[in-house]
Structure formats: C-alpha cells, structure tokens
N, C-alpha and C positions, 0 to 999 in steps of 0.2 A: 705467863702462859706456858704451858711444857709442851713441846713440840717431841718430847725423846724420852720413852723410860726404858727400864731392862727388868728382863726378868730372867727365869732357867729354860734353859730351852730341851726340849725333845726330840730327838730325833731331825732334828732341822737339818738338812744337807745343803740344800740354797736358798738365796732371798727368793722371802713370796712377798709378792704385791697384792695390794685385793682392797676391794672395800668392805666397811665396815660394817655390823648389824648386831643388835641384838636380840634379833627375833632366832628361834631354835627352827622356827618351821616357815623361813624363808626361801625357798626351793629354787631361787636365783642364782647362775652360777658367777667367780669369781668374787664370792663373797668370805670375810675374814667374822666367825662369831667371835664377842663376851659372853662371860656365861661366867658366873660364880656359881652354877649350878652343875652336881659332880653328873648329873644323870642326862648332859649333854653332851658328855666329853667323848661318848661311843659313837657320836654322828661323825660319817667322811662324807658328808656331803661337804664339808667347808676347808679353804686351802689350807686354812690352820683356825684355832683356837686358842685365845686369850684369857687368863681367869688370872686373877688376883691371889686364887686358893692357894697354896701352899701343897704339893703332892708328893706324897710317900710314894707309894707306887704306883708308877706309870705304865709298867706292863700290860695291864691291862686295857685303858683307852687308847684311843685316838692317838697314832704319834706325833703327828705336826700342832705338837702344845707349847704355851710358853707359858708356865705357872709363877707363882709370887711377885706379879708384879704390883709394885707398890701402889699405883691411882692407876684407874683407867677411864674415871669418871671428865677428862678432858675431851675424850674423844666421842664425838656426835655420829650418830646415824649416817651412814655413808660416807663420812670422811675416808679417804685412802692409804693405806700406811706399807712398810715393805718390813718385814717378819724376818728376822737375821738369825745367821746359825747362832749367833753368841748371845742370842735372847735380847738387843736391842731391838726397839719397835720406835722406825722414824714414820712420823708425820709428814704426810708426802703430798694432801693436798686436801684442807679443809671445806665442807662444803657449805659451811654459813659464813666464808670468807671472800671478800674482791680482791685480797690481796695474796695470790697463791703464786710461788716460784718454782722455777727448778735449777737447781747448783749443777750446771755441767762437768767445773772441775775446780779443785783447791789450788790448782796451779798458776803464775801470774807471771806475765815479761817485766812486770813492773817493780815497783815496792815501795810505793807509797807511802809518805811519811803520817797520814792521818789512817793508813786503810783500815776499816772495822773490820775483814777478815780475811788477816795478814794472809799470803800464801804458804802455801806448804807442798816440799815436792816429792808428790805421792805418787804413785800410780793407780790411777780412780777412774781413770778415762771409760775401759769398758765395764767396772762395775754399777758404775752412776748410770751409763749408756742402757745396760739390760735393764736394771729400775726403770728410768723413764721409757723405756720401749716398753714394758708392762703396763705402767702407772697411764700414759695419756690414753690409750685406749678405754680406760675407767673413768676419765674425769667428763662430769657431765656438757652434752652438746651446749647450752646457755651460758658455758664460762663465759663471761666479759673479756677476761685480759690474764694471759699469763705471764711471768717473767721468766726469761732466762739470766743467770748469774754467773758469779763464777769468785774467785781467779776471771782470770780470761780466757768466756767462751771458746773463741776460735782455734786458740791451741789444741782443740781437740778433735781439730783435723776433718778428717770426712765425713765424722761422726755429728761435726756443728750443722753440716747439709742434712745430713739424715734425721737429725731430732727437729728440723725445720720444715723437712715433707712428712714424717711422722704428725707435727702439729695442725700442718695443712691440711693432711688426708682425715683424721680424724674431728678437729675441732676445725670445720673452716669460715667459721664467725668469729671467732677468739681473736683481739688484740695481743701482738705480740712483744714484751717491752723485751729486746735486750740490751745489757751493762755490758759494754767493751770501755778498749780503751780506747778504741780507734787504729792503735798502731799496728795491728796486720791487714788492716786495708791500704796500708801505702802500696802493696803488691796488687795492683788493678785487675791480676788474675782473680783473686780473692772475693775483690769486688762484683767484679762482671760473674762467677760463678754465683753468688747469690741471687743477684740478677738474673738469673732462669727459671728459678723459681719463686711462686706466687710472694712477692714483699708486698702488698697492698695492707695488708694489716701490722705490716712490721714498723716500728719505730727502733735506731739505735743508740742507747743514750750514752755520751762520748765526756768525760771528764777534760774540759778545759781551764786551766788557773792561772794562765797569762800570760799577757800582749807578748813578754820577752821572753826567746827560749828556753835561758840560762834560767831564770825562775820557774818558769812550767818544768823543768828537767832536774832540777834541784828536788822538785815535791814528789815529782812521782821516781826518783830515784832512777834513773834512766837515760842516759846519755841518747840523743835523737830524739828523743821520744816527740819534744814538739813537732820537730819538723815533720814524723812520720804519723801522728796528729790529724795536722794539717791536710796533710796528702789525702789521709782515710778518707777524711770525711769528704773532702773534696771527690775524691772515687765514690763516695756512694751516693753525692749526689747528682754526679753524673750519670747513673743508674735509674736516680729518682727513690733512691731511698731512700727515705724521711730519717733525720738525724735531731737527734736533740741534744745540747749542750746545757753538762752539767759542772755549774762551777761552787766547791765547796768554799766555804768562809770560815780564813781564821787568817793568824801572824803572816802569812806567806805570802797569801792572794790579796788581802784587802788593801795591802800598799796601790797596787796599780788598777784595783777594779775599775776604776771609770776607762780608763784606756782598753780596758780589755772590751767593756762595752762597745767601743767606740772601733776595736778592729774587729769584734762579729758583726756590725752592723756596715765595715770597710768592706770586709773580707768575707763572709760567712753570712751575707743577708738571707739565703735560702733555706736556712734551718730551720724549722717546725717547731722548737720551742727551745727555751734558755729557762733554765732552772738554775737560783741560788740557793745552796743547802748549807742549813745549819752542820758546826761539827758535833760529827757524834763521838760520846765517851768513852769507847771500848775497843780494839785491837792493838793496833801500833799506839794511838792518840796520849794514852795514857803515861808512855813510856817516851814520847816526842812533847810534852804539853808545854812543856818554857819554850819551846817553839809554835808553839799552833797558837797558844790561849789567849785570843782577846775578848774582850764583853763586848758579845752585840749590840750591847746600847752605845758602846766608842763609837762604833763603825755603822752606825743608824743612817746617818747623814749622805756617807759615800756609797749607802745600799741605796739608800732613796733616789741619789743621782742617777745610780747606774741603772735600778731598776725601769725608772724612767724614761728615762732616755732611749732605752731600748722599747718599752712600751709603746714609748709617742713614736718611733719608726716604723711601729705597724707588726714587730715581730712578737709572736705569742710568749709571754714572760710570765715566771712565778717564782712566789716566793716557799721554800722548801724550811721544814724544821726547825722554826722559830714561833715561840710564843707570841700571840699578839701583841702584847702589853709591852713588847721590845720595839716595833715595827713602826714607823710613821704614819698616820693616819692616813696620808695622801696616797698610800699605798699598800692599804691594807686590800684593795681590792685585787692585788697578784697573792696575796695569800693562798695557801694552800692548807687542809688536812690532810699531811702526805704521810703518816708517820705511820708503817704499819700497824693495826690494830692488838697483834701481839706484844708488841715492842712498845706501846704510848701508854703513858702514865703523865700522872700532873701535880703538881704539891698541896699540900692538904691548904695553904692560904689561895689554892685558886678553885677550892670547889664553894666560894662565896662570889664568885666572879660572875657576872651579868654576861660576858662573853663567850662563855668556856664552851660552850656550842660551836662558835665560829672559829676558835682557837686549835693553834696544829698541837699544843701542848709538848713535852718530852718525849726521848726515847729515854728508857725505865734507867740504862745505865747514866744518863747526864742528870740523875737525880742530886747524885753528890757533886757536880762541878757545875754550874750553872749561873747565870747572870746575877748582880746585885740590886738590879735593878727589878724584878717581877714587884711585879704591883696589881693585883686585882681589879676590874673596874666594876666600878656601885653604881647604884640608881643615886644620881643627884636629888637630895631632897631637897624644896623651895621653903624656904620658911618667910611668913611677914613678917619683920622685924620692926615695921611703922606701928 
C-alpha cells in the first residue's frame, strides 16, 4: 500500500496539511482536491490541488498544485495528507483505517539491533511538530486509537507535552498507544510532568528483552539502558500510567524468555499487558540476521511456557506477528491480528487455509525470510473405510 508519492510542485512555499476530497463543489474549508480535470485547477477555494495531469503551463491556474503524480487512486475521501514544497504527498492519516500513527522524530538514544526503523540524526523535531499541529485538528472526533512513534518520542522535548494536550484538546475519546523505550523516564521529572496531564487514555509500550542487563543492553545497543528501563517504567507507574511491555523474539531474547517471564511477574506485576512480537524483516534486521534468526516453530515450546505463565498470573498477554500454524494450540487464544493493515500480507499456500481469518499472517517485507514450517490448515475429511 503506498502511503508517499511525488509529483512537481507549484508554487509551494510550505507544508500544507488538509484533507482530502474529490468533490469540486465541496465548500468545506481545510480541504485538499483531486481533479484530473484542467477546468478545476482555477478554484482557490482549496489549500492545494492534486492531479495526475501532466502541466505545461501553470501560470495561469491555481498555484498551490502538484501535477504528474503518478497514482493518486490510493488515497480515499477524507484521508489527510501534508503537500510538501518538493511535491512529496505523505499520508498522514487514513480514514478507513484503526491503525493511524504519528512519527514524532527519526531520532533514537538507542540502536537496536532488530530496529525496523533504524534512527537517523536529523533535525525533524519542529517540522514533524507543525504537520501534526495541523493534521490532529482534521482527524476525525471517533478515531479509536492513535500511535505515536518515533525514534524516541520523548527526545523531542516539550514538544512530546504539547502533541499530548494537542491530542487531548482535540480528540479526547482517542486511545493513545505510545513506543518509547522507556529510558527517559528513569528522570521522575519526566514522569511526574506527564502526569499532569489527562493519561487516562494513554498506554506506553516499553521494549523489554531480558531478565539480564548485559543482554537487554547488548540488543538495544546501549550501555544502562536496562537499568534505566527498569526505573521508567517503575516511574510511570507510580503515576498510574499504564505501561505495556513489548518483548520481541528472536537469537537474543528467546534464550532466557521464561525468566524474563518470571521477573515481570517478580518485578513488573502492574503492567497492563505484555506483548510477544514476532521479528520483523526490514531495517537493521536484515543486515543483524546470523544474529536475530531463529524459526519460531524452534522456540514454540519456550513461547508456550512463557506465554502461560504469565497468562495463569492474571497479567493481560498476547501474542504479536506470528502466523498461527506456528503457535501452540493451547495458546492460540493470546493470539493477536496485530500487523498493520498496510504492512500484512500472507503466502499464496495460506489463502487455502481454514484459518486465515483468525490468523496475524506477515509483514509484506518477512515474505522472503520466514519459517519452514507454515503449514495451511484444512477441513478434516472423515471417510468410511469399513
């Protein structure tokens, strides 16, 4: 699914934000038309315009155009998009989607040896910031659940507060999921200032990969990092803000998973849920994979324990980004379809699959590295054989 195309831009001086329409005589303001039609390019009633057309000259319509862009048939009725000088057009929040985020910054204290998308150190902070100070204002009042992403949110300062009463003020039914890593809540300042404002909807999902520190700080490239981990989350739930711990599985983690089990439910009984996540195939992973890659049917056994165990203590547990046909039966009911809708795909042997409903299936890039073991499951036929 394309979330980004480019086309030539116009006269563009800053990002516009807006939604989307392809009606001509939609008299609503902060709206962005399509139009492959040349005899709507003279309306200012819209913050810009889109067409596909190809434009010789432009002096005469409309300036805030972006012509020849290759598809624009992805983009639905109302979806929200941000209009860039250099004729990029991102996707900034779908509206036939549950699964809408926003990337606070590319920046990361970490460097994770699996991370899908690696950091980079840019300066993004207050252009991402004006985007979403535009974009949430547009996103409709019945969103369910936004994410916020990153790098790591909180690097970005007093900006991480303000896109958090921004979401409040405007969307204040929205679930809020955000990916930290946890380690700038070890400063209890950090913590207690979120804590002033409304976290009733906020969950923060916090990467844990093991009982020992020396392995949790091996993975995520970071010297401290468990201990300051640790501390986070322990700060925000002293606050009472809901933390969910996410442990991904591969070479690194699965040695000690039952233990790690066994010190959230020591150590960590108050977290709100524990997520096991399959590895995904695409940023560092690819270029780490003699380190990460084991078949999740190896490690079936020591999921089933851990996930268990953690189950039967009463703490909310799931299973993240594993195909069913991997998973034990005794525990497929932590199953999850977690796998963004953009991103999930499944192998052409699983659309004969009895399950494939109930199944989390792939992300598109773990098409070429994936278990040996998938196996389809059929309707048992009975036959008499007396």
């Amino acid at each position: 699914m394309l979330l980004k195309v480019k086309g030539k831009a116009v006269s563009i001086d800053e990002t516009i934000v807006g939604k989307v329409t392809r009606d001509p005589n939609n008299f609503e303001k902060d709206y962005i038309l399509i139009s492959n039609n040349s005899s709507d390019f003279n309306s200012n009633r819209f913050k810009s315009i889109l067409t596909e057309l190809k434009i010789e000259d432009s002096s005469s319509y409309y300036s805030n155009i972006i012509h020849s862009i290759p598809t624009l048939e992805y983009i639905s009725e109302g979806d929200i998009v941000a209009v860039n000088c250099d004729g990029v057009i991102n996707t900034l929040y779908r509206i036939d989607s549950y699964q809408n985020s926003i990337l606070a910054t590319e920046r990361c204290n970490s460097n994770c040896l699996m991370c899908s998308q690696p950091p980079k150190d840019r300066d993004d902070v207050e252009y991402l910031f004006n985007v979403y100070k535009q974009m949430i204002p547009l996103v409709p009042k019945d969103c369910l659940e936004l994410g916020i992403s990153g790098g790591e949110p909180t690097l970005i300062g007093d900006y991480f507060f303000d896109l958090i009463e921004l979401i409040n003020e405007h969307l204040p039914q929205t679930e809020v999921h955000i990916l930290s890593n946890g380690r700038t809540f070890a400063w209890n300042e950090l913590a207690e200032r979120l804590s002033k404002l409304d976290t009733s909807r906020i969950m923060i999902g916090i990467p844990l990969y093991s009982d020992f520190y020396q392995i949790h700080d091996y993975i995520v490239q970071a010297e401290n990092a468990f201990y300051q981990t640790i501390l986070g989350i322990h700060n925000l739930s002293r606050y009472n803000i809901r933390v969910e711990i996410r442990i991904v599985l591969h070479k690194q983690s699965i040695g000690r998973l039952e233990q790690l089990s066994n010190y959230i439910y020591k150590n960590l009984p108050f977290v709100s849920h524990v997520a096991f996540m399959g590895l995904e195939n695409i940023g560092y992973t690819p270029h780490n994979i003699d380190k990460l890659w084991i078949d999740p049917y190896d490690y079936k056994d020591t999921l089933e324990k851990s996930v268990r165990f953690l189950g039967e203590k009463g703490i909310t547990t799931s299973i993240y980004n594993t195909p069913l046909c991997l998973i034990p039966e005794s525990i497929w009911e932590y199953n999850r379809k977690s796998i963004s809708d953009w991103k999930n795909e499944y192998l052409d042997e699983c659309k004969v699959c009895t399950k494939l409903d109930e199944c989390g299936g792939f992300f598109r890039w773990n098409l070429k590295k994936h278990s040996d073991y998938i196996k389809p499951f059929r309707e048992v036929e009975y036959k008499n054989t007396f």
